[in-house]
C-alpha positions as a LaTeX table, in Angstrom:
\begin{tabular}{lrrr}
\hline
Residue & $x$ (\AA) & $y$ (\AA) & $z$ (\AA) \\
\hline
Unk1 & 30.19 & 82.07 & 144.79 \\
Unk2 & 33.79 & 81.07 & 146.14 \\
Unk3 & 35.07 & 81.80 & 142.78 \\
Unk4 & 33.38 & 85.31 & 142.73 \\
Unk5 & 34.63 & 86.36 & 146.48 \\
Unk6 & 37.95 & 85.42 & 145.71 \\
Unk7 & 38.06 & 87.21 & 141.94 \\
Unk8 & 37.00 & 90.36 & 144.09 \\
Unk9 & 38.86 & 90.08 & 147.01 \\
Unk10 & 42.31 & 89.78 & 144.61 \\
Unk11 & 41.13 & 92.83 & 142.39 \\
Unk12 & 39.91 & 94.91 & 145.89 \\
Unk13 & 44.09 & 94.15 & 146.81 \\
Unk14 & 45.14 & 94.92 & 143.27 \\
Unk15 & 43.35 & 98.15 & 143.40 \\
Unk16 & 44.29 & 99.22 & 146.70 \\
Unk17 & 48.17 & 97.71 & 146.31 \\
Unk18 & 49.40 & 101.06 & 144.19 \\
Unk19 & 47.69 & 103.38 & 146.19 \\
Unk20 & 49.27 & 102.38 & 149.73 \\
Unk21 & 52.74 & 102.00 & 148.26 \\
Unk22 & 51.77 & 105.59 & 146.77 \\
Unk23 & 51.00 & 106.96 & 149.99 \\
Unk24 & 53.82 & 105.48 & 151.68 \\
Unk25 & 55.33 & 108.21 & 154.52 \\
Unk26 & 58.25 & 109.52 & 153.56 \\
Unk27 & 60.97 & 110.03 & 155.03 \\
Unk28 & 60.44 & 106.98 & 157.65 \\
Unk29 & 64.24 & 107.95 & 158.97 \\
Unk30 & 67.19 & 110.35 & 159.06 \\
Unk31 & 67.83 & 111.60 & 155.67 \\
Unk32 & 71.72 & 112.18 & 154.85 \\
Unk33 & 72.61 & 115.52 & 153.41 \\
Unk34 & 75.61 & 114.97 & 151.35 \\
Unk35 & 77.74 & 118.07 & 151.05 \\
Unk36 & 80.68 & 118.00 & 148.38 \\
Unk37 & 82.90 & 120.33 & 150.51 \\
Unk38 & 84.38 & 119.93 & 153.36 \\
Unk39 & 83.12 & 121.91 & 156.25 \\
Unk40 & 83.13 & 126.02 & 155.63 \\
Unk41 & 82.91 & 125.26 & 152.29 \\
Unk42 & 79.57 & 126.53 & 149.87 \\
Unk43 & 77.96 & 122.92 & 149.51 \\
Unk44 & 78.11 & 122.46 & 153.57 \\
Unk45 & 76.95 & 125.81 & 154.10 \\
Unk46 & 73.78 & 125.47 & 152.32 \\
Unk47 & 73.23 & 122.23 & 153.30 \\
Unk48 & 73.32 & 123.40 & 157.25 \\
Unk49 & 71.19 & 126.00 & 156.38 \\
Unk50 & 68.34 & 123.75 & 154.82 \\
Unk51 & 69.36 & 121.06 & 157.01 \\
Unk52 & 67.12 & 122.53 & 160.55 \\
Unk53 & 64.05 & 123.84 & 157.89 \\
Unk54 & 64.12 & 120.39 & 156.28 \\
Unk55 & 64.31 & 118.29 & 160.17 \\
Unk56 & 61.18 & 120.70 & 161.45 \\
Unk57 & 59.24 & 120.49 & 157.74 \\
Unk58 & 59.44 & 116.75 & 157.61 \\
Unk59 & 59.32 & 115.45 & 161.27 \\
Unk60 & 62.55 & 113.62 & 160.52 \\
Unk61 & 66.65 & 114.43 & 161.38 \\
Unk62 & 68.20 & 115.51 & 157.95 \\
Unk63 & 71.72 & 114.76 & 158.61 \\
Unk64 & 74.65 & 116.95 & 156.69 \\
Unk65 & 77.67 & 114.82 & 156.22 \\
Unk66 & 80.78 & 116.07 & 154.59 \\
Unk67 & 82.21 & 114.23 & 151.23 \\
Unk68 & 84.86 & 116.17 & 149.78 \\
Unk69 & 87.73 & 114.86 & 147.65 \\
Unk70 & 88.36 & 115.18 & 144.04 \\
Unk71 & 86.07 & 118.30 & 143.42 \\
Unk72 & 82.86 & 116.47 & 144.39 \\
Unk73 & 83.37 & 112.93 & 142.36 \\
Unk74 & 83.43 & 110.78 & 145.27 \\
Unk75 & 80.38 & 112.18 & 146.58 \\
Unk76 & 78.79 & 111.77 & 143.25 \\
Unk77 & 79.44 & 108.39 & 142.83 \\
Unk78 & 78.81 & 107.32 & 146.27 \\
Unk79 & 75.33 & 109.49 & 145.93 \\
Unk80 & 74.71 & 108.29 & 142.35 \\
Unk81 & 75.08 & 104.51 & 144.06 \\
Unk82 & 72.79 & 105.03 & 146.77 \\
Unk83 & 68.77 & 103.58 & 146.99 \\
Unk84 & 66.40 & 106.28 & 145.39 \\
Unk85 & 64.04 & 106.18 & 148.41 \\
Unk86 & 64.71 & 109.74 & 149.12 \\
Unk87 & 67.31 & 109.19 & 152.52 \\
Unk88 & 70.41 & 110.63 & 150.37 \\
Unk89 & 70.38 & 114.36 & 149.23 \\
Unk90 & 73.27 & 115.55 & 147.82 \\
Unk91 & 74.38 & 119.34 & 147.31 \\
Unk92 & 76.31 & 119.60 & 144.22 \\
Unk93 & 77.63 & 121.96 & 142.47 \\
Unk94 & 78.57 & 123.31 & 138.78 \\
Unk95 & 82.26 & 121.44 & 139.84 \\
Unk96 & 80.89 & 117.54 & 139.92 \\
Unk97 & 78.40 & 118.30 & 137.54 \\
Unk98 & 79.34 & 119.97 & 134.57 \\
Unk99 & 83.53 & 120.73 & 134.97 \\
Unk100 & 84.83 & 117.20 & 136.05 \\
Unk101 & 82.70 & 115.63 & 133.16 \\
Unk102 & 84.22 & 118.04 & 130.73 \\
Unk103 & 88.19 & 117.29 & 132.27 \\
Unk104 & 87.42 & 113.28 & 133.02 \\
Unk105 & 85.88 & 111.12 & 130.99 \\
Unk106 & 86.08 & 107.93 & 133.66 \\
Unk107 & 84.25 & 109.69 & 136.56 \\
Unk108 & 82.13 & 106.33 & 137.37 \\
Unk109 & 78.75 & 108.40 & 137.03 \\
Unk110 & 76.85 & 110.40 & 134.22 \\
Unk111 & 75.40 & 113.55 & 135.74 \\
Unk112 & 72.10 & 113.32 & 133.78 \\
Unk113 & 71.33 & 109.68 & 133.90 \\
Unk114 & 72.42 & 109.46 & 137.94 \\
Unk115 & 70.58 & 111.44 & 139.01 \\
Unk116 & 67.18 & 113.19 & 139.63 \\
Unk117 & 67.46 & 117.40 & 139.73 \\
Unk118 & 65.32 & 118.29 & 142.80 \\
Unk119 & 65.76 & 122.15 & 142.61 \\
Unk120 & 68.29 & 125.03 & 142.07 \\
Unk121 & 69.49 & 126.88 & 144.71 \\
Unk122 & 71.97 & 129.77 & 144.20 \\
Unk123 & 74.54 & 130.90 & 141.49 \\
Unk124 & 77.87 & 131.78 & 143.16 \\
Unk125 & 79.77 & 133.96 & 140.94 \\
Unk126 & 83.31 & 135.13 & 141.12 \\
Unk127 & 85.05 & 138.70 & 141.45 \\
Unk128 & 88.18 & 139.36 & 139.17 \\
Unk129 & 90.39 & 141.05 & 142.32 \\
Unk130 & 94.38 & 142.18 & 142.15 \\
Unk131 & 96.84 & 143.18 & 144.52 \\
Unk132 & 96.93 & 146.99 & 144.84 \\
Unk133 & 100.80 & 147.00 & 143.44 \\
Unk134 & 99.39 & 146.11 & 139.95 \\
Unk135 & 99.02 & 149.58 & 138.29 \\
Unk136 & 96.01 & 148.68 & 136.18 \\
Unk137 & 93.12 & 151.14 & 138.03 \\
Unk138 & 90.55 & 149.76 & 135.18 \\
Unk139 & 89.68 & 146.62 & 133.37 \\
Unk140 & 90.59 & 148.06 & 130.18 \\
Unk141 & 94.18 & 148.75 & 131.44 \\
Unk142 & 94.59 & 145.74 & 133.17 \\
Unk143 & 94.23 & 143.67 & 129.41 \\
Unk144 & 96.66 & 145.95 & 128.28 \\
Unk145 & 98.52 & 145.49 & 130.71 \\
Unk146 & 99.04 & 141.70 & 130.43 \\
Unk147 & 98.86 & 142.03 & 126.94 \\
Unk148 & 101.86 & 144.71 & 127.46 \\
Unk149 & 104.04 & 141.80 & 129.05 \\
Unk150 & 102.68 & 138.75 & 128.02 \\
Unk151 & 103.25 & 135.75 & 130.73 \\
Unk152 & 104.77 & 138.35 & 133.14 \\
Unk153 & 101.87 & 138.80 & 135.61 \\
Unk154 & 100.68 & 134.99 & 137.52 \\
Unk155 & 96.97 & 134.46 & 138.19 \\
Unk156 & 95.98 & 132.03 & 141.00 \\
Unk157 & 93.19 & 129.84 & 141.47 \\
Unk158 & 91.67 & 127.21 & 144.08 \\
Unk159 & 93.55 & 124.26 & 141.83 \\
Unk160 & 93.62 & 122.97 & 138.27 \\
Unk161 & 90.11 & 122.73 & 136.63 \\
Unk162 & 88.31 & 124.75 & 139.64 \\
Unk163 & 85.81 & 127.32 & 138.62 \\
Unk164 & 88.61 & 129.69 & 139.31 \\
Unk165 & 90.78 & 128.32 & 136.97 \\
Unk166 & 88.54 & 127.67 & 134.38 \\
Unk167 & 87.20 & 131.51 & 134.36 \\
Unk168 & 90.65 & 133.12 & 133.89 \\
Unk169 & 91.56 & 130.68 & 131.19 \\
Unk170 & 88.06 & 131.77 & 129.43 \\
Unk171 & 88.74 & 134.81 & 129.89 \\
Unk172 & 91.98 & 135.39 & 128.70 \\
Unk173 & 91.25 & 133.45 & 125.22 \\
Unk174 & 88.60 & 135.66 & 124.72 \\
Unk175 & 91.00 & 138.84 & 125.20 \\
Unk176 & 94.00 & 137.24 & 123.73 \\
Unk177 & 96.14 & 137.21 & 126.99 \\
Unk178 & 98.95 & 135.21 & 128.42 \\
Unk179 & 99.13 & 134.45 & 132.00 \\
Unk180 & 101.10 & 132.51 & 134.25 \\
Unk181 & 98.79 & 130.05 & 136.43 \\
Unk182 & 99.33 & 129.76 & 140.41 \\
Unk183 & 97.01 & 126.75 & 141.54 \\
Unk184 & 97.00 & 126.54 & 145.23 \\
Unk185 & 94.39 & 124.62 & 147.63 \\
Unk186 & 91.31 & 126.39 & 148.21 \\
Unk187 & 90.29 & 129.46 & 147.55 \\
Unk188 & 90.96 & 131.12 & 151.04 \\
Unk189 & 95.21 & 130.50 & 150.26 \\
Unk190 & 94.74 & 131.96 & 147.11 \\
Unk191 & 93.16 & 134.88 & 148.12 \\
Unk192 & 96.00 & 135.24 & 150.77 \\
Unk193 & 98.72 & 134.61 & 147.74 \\
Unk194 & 97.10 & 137.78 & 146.45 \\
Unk195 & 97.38 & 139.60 & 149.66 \\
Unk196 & 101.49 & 138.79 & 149.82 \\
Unk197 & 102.18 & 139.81 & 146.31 \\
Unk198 & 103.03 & 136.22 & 145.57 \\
Unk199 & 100.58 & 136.54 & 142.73 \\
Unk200 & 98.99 & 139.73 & 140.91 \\
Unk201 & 95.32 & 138.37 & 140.24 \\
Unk202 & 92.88 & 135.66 & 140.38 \\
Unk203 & 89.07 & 135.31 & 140.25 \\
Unk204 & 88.08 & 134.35 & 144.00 \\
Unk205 & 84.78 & 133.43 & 145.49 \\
Unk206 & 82.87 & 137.10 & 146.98 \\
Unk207 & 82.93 & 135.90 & 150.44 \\
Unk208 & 86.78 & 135.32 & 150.69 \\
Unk209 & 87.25 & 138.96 & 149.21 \\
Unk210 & 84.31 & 141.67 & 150.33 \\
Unk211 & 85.41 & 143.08 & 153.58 \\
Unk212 & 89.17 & 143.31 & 151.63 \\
Unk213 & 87.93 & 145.51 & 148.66 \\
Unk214 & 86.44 & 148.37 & 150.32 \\
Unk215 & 89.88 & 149.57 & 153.03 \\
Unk216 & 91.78 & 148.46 & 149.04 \\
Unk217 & 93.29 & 145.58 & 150.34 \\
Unk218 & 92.77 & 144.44 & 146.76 \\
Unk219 & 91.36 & 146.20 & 143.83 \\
Unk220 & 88.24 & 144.67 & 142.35 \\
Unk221 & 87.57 & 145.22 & 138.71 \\
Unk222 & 84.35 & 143.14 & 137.88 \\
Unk223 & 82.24 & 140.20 & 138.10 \\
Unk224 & 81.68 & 137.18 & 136.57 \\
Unk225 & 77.76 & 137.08 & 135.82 \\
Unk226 & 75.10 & 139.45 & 134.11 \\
Unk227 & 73.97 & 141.23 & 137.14 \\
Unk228 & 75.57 & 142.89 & 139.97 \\
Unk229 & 76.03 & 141.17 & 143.39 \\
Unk230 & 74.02 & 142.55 & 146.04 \\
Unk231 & 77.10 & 141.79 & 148.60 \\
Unk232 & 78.98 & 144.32 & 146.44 \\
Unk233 & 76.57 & 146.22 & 144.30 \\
Unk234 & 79.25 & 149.13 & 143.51 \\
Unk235 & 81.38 & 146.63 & 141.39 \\
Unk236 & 80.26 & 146.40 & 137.75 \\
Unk237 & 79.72 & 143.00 & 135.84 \\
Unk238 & 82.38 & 142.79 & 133.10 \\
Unk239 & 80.10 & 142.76 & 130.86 \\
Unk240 & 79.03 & 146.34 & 131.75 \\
Unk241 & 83.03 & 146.60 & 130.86 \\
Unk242 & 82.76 & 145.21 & 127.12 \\
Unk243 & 82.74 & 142.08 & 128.01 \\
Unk244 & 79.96 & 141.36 & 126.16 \\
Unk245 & 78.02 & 138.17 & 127.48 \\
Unk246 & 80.54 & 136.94 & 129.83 \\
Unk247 & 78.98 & 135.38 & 132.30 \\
Unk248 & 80.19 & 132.60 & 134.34 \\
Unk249 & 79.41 & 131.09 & 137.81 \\
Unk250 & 79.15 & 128.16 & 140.10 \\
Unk251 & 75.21 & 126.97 & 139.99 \\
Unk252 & 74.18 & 124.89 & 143.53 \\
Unk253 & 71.91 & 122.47 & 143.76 \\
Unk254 & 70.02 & 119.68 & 145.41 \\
Unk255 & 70.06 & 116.09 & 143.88 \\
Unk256 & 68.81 & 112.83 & 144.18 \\
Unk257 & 69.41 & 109.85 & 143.14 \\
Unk258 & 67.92 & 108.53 & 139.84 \\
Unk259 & 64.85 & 106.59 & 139.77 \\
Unk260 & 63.37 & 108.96 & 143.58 \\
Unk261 & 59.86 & 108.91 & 143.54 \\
Unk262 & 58.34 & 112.30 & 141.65 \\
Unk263 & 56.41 & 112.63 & 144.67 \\
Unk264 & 59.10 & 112.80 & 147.30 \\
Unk265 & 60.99 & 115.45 & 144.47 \\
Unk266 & 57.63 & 117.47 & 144.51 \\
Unk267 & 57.26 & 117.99 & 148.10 \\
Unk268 & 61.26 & 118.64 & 148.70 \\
Unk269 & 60.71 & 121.18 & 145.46 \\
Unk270 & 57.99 & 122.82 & 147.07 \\
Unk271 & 59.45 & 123.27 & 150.99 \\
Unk272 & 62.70 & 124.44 & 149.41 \\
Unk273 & 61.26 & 126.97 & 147.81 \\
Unk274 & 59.41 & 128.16 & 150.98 \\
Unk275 & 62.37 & 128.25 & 152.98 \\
Unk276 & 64.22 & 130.63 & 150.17 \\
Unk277 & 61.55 & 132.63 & 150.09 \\
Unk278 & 62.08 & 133.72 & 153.72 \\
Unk279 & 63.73 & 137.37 & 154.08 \\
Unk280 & 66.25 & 136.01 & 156.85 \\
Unk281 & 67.34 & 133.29 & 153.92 \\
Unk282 & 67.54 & 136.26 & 151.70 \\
Unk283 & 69.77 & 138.12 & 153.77 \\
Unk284 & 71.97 & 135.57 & 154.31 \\
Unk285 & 72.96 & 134.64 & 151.16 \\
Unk286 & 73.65 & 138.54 & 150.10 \\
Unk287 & 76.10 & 138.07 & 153.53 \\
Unk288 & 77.64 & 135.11 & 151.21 \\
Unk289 & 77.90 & 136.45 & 147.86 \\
Unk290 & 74.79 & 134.14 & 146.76 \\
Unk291 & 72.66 & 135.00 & 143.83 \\
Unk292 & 69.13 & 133.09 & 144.75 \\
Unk293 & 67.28 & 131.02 & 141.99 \\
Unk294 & 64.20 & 132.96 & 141.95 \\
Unk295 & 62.57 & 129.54 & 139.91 \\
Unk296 & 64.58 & 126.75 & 140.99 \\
Unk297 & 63.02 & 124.00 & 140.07 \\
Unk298 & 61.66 & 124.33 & 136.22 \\
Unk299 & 64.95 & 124.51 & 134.81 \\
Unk300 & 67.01 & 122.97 & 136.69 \\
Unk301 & 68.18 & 119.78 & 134.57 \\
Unk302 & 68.30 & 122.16 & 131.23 \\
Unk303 & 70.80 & 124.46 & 133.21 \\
Unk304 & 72.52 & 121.58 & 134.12 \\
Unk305 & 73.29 & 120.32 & 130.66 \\
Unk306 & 73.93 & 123.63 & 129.44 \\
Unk307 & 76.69 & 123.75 & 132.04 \\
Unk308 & 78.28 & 120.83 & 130.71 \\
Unk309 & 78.29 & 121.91 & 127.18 \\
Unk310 & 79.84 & 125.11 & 127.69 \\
Unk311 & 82.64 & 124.07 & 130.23 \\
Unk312 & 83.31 & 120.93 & 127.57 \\
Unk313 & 83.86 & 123.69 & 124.80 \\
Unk314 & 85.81 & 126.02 & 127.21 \\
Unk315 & 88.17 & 122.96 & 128.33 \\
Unk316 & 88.44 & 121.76 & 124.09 \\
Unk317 & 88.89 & 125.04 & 123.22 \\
Unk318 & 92.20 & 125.73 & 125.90 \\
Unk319 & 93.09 & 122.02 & 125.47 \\
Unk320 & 92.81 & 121.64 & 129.16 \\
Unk321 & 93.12 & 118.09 & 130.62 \\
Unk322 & 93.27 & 117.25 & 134.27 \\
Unk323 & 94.06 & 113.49 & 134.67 \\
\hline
\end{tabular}
């Protein structure tokens, strides 16, 4: 009888073992939100955004703390290192994820294996802009223009291998031009290197440009995705311009670290897409240039390796290295 009350009491434990560590509360303490900007930048301001809807969802502080250096690698390894017990969100970005894989090949994390896709959030394309003293009214004239005087007129960027970078090079080996490239740091000096004359065009972020197009500040001639912004829906997409399926952006997201529990990924999937759902949420990414993910979360890790493979044959195909 001993025997038997024992064999049951050990399989009544084995039984119920699972299920408590199943049901185990999460989060049991401040979760850190890792943003791979400093602050200003897109990363930070999602993650403040999400960062209040998150602390009154889950009854717990979610903490944003700022990471930047080397376009989001040391946040990526230091996220990529940390315990998968969902305390340490990162938001990352097409940059960490897809371009600095495709320039280094000693980054000190793999983007698929490190990690553990929670959801998309928003695409963040870029506006091809020029200072009004460039006589090019059109995209058509503008190639010709630069085709006209080959390595005459400088483009700028937000550094070597950023998104900005990476677009002009694109697109100028798919229209045979020659520029000369301006790297400067960030995105808000380029756009004021544009302002000064110091260079003639550049692809900048929407929100660093749209209250400068419309008094012509700078002259706007497309943008980088499929479909129009709505921050600036009188500006075609090149494509519209015969630039047949260009379409190129930044794509945000939340990770975790490999090996999270499915469970803690499903409820962070699911209050996510509540909060984008709300019309104040809406609004305020149109005020940012922001294209929401309408489904976030079901293709997340497919977009994510279809990022890498396409900026690993841009940067082959313009033998660009950043070391």
């Amino acid at each position: 009888m001993r025997l038997l009350a024992f064999l049951a009491t050990t399989l009544a434990l084995m039984l119920c073992g699972p299920a408590q560590a199943q049901d185990e509360p999460w989060p049991t303490h401040p979760v850190r939100l890792v943003a791979v900007s400093g602050p200003g930048g897109n990363p930070d301001v999602m993650a403040r955004l999400l960062a209040e809807k998150f602390t009154a969802a889950f009854g717990k502080p979610f903490v944003v703390e700022n990471v930047p250096g080397a376009g989001g690698i040391v946040a990526a390894n230091m996220v990529a290192k940390a315990p998968a017990d969902g305390h340490v969100l990162m938001f990352g970005d097409s940059g960490g994820l897809a371009i600095n894989p495709a320039l280094n090949a000693s980054l000190g994390y793999d983007p698929i294996r490190d990690f553990a896709p929670v959801t998309a959030l928003v695409t963040l394309p870029t506006i091809l802009v020029a200072n009004p003293s460039v006589p090019a009214k059109t995209l058509p004239e503008l190639i010709a223009l630069i085709k006209k005087e080959p390595g005459k007129l400088s483009f700028g960027s937000a550094g070597a291998g950023s998104i900005h970078h990476l677009t002009m090079e694109i697109f100028a080996d798919a229209n045979g031009l020659k520029l000369l490239h301006v790297p400067y740091r960030g995105g808000s000096a380029m756009v004021n290197g544009l302002l000064t004359g110091e260079i003639q065009v550049g692809w900048s972020g929407i929100p660093n440009v749209m209250t400068l197009i419309p008094p012509g500040k700078l002259r706007a001639y497309c943008v980088s995705v499929l479909q129009r912004s709505p921050s600036l829906p009188d500006i075609p997409t090149c494509d519209e311009l015969g630039q047949k399926g260009f379409d190129i952006a930044t794509m945000m997201g939340l990770q975790a670290p490999a090996g999270t529990s499915p469970k803690i990924i499903a409820r962070l999937q699911a209050e996510t897409a509540k909060i984008m759902r709300e019309p104040a949420m809406a609004a305020r990414m149109t005020q940012l240039g922001m294209i929401m993910q309408e489904d976030g979360t079901a293709n997340y890790a497919k977009f994510i390796k279809a990022d890498m493979e396409r900026y690993a044959q841009a940067v082959k195909k313009i033998g660009l290295q950043i070391k």
